[in-house]
N, C-alpha and C positions, 0 to 999 in steps of 0.2 A: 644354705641357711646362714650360713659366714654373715655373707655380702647384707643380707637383709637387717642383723643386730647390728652390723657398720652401720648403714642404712638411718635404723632409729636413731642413733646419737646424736646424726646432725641434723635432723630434723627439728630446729631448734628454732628457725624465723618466722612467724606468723605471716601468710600472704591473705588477700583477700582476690579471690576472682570474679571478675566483675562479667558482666552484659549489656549492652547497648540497645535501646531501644527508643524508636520514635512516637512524640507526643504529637497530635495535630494540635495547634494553638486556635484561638481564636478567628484569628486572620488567614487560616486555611494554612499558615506553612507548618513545617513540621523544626522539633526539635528531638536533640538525640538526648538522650537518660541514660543515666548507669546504675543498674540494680544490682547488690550484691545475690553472689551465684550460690558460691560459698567458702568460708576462709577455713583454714588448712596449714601445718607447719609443714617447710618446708626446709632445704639447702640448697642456700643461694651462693651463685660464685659470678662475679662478671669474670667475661669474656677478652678474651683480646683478638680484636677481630683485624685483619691485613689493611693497608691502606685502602683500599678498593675500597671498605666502607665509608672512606671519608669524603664528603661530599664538596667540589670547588662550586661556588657560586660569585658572581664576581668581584673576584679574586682574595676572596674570604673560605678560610677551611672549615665545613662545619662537619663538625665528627660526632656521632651516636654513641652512645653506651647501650652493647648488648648484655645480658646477662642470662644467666640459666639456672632455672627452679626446679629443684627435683624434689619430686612427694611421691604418696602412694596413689598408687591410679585411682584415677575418677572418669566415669564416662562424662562423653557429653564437652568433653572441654574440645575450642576450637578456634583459628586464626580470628576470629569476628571478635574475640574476648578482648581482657585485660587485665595486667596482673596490678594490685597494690598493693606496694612496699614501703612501710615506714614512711609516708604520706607524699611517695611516687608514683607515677602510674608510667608502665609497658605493654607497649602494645604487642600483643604476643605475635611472632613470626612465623614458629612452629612448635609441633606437639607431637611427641615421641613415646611411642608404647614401647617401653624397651624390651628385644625381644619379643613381643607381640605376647608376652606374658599374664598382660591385664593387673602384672603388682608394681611395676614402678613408672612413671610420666614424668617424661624432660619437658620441659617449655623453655622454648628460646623465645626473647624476647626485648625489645629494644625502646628506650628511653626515650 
């Protein structure tokens, strides 16, 4: 029960979870949309991820920022999402039932 009162205190960042979805336009193509899923306080901590994430393209470094959202579980959340922060958007990487307990969800997710 500790961990869980730790838990609420930092749950202190507003995220909002978003969804993707395609419109067909007029002209038959389609367009992507982002619907809010549903927003949820969270703690957030970026990551420090190894060089391996940094990406050479020629001969320019372009490096991501991942970061990790911990909240109380919600079903249903999944790599197809997106998390917004403070008017960022991350594209979620992965989703972590910790413990498979169904009370806490990590999302990792990258900038």
């Amino acid at each position: 029960m500790k961990n869980q009162y730790n838990l609420s205190s930092k749950l202190r960042s507003r995220i909002t979870i978003q969804k993707s979805y395609e419109i067909i336009d007029d002209s038959g193509g389609t367009t992507a949309n982002w619907v809010d899923v549903i927003k949820v306080f969270a703690y957030v901590l970026p990551l420090e991820i190894p060089l391996s994430a940094e990406h050479i393209y020629t001969n320019q470094i372009i490096t991501s920022n991942y970061y990790k959202f911990i909240m109380r579980y919600i079903p249903g959340i999944t790599c197809k999402m997106r998390v917004v922060y403070k008017e960022r958007f991350f594209n979620i990487q992965n989703v972590i039932n910790e413990l498979e307990e169904n009370k806490i969800l990590k999302i990792i997710a990258k900038e």
